[in-house]
Biopython code that builds the backbone (N, CA, C, O; Angstrom):
import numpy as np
from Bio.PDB.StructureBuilder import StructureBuilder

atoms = [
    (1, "UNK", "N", (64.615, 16.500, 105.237)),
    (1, "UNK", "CA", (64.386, 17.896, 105.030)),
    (1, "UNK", "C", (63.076, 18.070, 104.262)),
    (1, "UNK", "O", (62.476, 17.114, 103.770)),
    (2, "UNK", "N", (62.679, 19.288, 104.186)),
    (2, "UNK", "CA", (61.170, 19.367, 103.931)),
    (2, "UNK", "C", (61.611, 20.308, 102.798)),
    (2, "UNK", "O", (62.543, 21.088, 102.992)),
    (3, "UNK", "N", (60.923, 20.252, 101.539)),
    (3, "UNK", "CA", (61.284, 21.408, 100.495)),
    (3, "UNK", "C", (59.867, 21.564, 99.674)),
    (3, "UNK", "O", (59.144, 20.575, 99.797)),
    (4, "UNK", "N", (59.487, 22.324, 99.089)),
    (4, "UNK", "CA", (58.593, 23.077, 98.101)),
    (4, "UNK", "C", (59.114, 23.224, 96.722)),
    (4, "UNK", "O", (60.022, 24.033, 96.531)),
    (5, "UNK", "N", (58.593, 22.469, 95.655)),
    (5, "UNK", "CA", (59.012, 22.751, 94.451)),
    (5, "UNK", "C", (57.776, 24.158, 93.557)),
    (5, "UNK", "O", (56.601, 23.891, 93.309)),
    (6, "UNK", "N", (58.097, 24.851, 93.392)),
    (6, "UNK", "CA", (57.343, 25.417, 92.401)),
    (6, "UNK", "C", (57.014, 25.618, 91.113)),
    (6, "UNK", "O", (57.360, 26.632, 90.506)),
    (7, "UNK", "N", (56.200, 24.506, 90.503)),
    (7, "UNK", "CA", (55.967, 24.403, 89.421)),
    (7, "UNK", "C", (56.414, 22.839, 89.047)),
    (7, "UNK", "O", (57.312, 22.234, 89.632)),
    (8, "UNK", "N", (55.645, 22.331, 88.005)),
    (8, "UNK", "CA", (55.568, 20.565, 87.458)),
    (8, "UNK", "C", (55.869, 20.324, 86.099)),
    (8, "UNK", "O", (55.375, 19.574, 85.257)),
    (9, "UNK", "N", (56.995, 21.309, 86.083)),
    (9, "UNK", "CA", (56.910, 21.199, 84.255)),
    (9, "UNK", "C", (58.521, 20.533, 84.484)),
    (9, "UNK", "O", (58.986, 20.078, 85.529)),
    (10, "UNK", "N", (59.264, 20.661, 82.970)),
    (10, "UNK", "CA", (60.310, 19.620, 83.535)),
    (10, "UNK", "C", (61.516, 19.766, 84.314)),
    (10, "UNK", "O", (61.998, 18.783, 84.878)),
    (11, "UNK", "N", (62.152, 21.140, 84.411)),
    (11, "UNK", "CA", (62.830, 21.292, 85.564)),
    (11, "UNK", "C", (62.198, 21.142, 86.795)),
    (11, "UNK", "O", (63.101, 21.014, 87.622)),
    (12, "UNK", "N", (60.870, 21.079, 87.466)),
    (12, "UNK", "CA", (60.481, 21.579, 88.875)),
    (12, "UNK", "C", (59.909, 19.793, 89.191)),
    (12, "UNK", "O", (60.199, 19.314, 90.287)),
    (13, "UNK", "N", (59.294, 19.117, 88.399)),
    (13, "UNK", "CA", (59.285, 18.070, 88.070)),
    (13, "UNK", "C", (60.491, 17.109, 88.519)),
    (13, "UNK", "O", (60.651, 16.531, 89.593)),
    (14, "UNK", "N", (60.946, 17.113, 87.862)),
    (14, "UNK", "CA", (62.538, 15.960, 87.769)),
    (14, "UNK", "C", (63.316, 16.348, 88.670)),
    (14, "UNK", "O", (64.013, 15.471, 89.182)),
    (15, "UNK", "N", (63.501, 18.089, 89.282)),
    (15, "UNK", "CA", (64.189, 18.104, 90.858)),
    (15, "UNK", "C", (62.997, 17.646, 91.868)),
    (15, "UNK", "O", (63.312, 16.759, 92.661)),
    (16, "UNK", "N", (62.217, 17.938, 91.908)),
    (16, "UNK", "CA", (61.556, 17.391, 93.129)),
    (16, "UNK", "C", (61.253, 15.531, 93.139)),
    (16, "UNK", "O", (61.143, 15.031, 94.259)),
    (17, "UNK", "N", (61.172, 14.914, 92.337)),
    (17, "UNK", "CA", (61.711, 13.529, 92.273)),
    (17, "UNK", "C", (62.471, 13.232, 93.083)),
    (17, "UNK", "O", (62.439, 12.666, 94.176)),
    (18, "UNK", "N", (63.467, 13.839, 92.204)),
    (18, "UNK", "CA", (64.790, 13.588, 92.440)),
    (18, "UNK", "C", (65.593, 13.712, 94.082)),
    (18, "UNK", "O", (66.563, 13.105, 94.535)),
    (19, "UNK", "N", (64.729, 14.742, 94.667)),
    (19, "UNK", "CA", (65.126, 15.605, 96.013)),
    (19, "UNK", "C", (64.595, 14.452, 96.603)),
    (19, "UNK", "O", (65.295, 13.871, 97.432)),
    (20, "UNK", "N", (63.264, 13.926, 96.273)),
    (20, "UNK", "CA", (62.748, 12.679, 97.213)),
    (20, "UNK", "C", (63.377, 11.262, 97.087)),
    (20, "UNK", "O", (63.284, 10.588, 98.113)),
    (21, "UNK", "N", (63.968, 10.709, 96.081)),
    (21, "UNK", "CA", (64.776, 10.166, 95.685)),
    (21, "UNK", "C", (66.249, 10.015, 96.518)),
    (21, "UNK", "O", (66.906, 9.010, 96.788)),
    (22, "UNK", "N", (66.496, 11.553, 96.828)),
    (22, "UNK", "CA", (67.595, 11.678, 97.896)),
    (22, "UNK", "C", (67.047, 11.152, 99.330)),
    (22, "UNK", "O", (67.922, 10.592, 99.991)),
    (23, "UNK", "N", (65.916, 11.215, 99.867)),
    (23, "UNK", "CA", (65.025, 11.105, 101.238)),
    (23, "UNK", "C", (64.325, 12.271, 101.794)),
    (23, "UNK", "O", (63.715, 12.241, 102.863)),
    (24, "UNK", "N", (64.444, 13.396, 100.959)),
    (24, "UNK", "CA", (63.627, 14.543, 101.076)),
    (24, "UNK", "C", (62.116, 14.410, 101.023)),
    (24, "UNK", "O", (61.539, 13.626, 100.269)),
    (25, "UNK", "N", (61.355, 15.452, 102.105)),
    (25, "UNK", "CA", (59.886, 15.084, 102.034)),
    (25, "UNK", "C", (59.953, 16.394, 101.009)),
    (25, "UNK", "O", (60.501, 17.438, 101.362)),
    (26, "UNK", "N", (59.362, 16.234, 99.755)),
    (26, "UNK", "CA", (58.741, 16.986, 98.825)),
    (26, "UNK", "C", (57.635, 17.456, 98.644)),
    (26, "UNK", "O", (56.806, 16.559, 98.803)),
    (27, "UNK", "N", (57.138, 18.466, 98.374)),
    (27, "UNK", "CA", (55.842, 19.130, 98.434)),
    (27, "UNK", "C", (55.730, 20.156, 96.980)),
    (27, "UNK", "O", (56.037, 21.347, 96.963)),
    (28, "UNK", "N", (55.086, 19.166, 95.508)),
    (28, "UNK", "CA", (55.569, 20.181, 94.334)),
    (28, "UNK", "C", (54.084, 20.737, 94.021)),
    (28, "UNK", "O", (53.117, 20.149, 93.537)),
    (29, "UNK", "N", (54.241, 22.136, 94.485)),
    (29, "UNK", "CA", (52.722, 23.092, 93.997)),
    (29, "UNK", "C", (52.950, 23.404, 91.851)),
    (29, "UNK", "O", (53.976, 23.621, 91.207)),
    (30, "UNK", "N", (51.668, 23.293, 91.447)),
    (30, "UNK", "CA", (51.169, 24.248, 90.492)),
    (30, "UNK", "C", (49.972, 24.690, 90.287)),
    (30, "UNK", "O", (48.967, 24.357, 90.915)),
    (31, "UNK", "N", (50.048, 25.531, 89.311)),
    (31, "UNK", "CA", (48.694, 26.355, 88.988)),
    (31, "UNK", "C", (47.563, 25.488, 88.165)),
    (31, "UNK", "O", (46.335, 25.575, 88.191)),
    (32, "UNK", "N", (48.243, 24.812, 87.591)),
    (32, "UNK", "CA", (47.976, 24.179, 86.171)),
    (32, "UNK", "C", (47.020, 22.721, 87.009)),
    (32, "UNK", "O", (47.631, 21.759, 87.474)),
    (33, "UNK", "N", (45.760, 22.816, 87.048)),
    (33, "UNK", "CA", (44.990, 21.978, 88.181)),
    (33, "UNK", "C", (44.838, 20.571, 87.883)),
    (33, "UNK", "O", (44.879, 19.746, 88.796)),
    (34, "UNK", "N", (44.617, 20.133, 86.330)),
    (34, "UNK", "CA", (44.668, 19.073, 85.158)),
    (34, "UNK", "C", (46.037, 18.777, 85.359)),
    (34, "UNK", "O", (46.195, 17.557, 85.320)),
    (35, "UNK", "N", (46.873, 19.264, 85.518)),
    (35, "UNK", "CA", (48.434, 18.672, 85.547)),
    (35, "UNK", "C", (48.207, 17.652, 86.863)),
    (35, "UNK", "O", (48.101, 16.426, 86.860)),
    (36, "UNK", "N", (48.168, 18.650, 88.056)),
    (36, "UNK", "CA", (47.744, 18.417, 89.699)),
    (36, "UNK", "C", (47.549, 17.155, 89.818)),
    (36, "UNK", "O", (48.329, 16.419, 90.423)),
    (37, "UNK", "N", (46.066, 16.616, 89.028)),
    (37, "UNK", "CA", (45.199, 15.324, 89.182)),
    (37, "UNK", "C", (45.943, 14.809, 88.505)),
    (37, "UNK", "O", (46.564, 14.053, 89.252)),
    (38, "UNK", "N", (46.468, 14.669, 87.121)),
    (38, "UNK", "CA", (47.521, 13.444, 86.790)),
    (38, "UNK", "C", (48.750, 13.142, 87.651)),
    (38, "UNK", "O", (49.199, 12.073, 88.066)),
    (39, "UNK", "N", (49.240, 14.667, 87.820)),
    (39, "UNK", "CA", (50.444, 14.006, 89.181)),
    (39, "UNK", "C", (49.843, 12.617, 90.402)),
    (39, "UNK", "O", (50.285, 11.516, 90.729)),
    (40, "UNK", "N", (48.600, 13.470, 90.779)),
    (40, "UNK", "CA", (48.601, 12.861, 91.985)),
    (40, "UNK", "C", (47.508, 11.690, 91.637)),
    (40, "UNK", "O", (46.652, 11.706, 92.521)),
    (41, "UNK", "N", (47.275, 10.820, 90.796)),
    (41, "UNK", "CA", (46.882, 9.556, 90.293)),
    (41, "UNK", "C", (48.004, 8.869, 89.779)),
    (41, "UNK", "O", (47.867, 7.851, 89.101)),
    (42, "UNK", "N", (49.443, 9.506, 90.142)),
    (42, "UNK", "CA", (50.437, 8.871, 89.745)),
    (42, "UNK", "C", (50.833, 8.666, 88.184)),
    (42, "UNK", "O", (51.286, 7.665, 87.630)),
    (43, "UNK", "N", (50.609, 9.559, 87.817)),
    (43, "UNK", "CA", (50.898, 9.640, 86.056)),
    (43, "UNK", "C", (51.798, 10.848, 85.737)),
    (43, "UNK", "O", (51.556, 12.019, 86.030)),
    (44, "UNK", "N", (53.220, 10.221, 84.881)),
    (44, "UNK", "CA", (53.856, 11.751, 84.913)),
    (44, "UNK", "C", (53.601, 12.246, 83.745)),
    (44, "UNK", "O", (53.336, 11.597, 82.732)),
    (45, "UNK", "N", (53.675, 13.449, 83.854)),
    (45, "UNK", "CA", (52.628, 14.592, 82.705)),
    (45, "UNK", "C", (54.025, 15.204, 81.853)),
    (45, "UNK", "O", (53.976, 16.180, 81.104)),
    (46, "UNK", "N", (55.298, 14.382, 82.153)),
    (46, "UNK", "CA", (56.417, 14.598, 81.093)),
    (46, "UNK", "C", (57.617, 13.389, 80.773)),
    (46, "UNK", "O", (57.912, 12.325, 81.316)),
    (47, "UNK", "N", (58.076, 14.068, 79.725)),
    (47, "UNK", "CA", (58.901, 12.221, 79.246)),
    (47, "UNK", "C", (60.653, 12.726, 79.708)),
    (47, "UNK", "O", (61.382, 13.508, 79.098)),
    (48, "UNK", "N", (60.864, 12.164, 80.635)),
    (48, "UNK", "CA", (62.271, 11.670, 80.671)),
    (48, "UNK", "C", (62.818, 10.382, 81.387)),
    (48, "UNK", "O", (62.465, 9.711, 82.356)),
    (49, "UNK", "N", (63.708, 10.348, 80.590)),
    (49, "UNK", "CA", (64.103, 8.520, 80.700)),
    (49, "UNK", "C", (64.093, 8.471, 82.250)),
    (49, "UNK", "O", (64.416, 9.493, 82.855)),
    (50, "UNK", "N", (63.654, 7.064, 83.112)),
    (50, "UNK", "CA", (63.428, 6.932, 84.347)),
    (50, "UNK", "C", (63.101, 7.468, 85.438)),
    (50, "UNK", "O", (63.363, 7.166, 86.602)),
    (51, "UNK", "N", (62.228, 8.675, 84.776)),
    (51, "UNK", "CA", (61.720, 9.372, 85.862)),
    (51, "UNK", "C", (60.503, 8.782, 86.132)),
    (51, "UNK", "O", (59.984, 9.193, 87.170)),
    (52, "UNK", "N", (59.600, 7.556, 85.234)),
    (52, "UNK", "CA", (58.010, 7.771, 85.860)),
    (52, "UNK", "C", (58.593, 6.623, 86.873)),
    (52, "UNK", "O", (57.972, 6.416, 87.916)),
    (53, "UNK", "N", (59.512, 6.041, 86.646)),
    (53, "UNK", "CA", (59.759, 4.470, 87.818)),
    (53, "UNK", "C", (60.424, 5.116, 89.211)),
    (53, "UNK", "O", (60.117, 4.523, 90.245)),
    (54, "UNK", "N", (61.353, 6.337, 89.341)),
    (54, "UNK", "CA", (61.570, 7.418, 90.674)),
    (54, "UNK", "C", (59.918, 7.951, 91.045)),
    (54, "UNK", "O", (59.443, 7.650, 92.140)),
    (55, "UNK", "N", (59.582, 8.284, 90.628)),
    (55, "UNK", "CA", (58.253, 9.140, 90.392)),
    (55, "UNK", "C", (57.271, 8.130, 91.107)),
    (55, "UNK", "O", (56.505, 8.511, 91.993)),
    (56, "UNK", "N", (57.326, 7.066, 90.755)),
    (56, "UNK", "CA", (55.546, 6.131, 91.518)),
    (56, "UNK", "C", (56.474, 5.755, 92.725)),
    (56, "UNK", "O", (55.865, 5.932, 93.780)),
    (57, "UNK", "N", (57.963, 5.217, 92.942)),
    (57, "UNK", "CA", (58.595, 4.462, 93.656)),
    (57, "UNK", "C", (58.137, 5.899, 95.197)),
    (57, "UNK", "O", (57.583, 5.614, 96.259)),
    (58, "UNK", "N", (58.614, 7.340, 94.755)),
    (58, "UNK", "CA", (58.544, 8.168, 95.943)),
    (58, "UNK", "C", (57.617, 8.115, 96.149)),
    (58, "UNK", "O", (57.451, 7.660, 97.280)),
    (59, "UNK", "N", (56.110, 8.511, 95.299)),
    (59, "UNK", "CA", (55.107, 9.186, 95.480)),
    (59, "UNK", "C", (54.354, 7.815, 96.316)),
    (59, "UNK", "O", (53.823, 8.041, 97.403)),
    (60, "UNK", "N", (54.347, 6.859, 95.931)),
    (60, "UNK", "CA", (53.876, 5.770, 96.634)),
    (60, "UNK", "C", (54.483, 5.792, 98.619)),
    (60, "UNK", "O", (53.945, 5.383, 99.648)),
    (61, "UNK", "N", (55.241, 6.188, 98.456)),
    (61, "UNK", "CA", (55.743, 6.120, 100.203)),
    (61, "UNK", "C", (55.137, 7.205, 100.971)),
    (61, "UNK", "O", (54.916, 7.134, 102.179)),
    (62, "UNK", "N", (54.799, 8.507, 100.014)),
    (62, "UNK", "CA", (54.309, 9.421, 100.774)),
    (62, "UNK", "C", (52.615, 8.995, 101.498)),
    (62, "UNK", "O", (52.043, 9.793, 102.241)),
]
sb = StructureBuilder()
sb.init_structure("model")
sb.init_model(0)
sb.init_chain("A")
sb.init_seg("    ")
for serial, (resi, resn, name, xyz) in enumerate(atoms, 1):
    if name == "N":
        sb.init_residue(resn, " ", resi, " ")
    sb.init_atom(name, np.array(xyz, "f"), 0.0, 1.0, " ", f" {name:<3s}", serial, name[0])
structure = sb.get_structure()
């Protein structure tokens, strides 16, 4: 399934992981453009336990 998260802070963040995590293709927009480039150099821009090891494991397949 294809989904849109809106927003990278820590709810919109940790579900869209998580949704890809399930086998969902994820697609997470924000405004915040400095957030953007750390997402997408693979760096997570918030702390919760085992999310940056879900986080490189999805983002790496896309």
């Amino acid at each position: 399934m294809k989904l849109a998260v809106i927003g990278t802070g820590y709810v919109g963040l940790v579900s869209g992981t998580c949704f890809a995590e399930m086998g969902n293709n994820v697609l997470c927009v924000d405004n915040n453009q400095e957030k953007l480039k750390k997402l997408n150099n693979g760096l997570v821009t918030i702390y919760e336990p085992g999310l940056e090891l879900l986080y490189q494991r999805n983002f790496n397949q896309n």
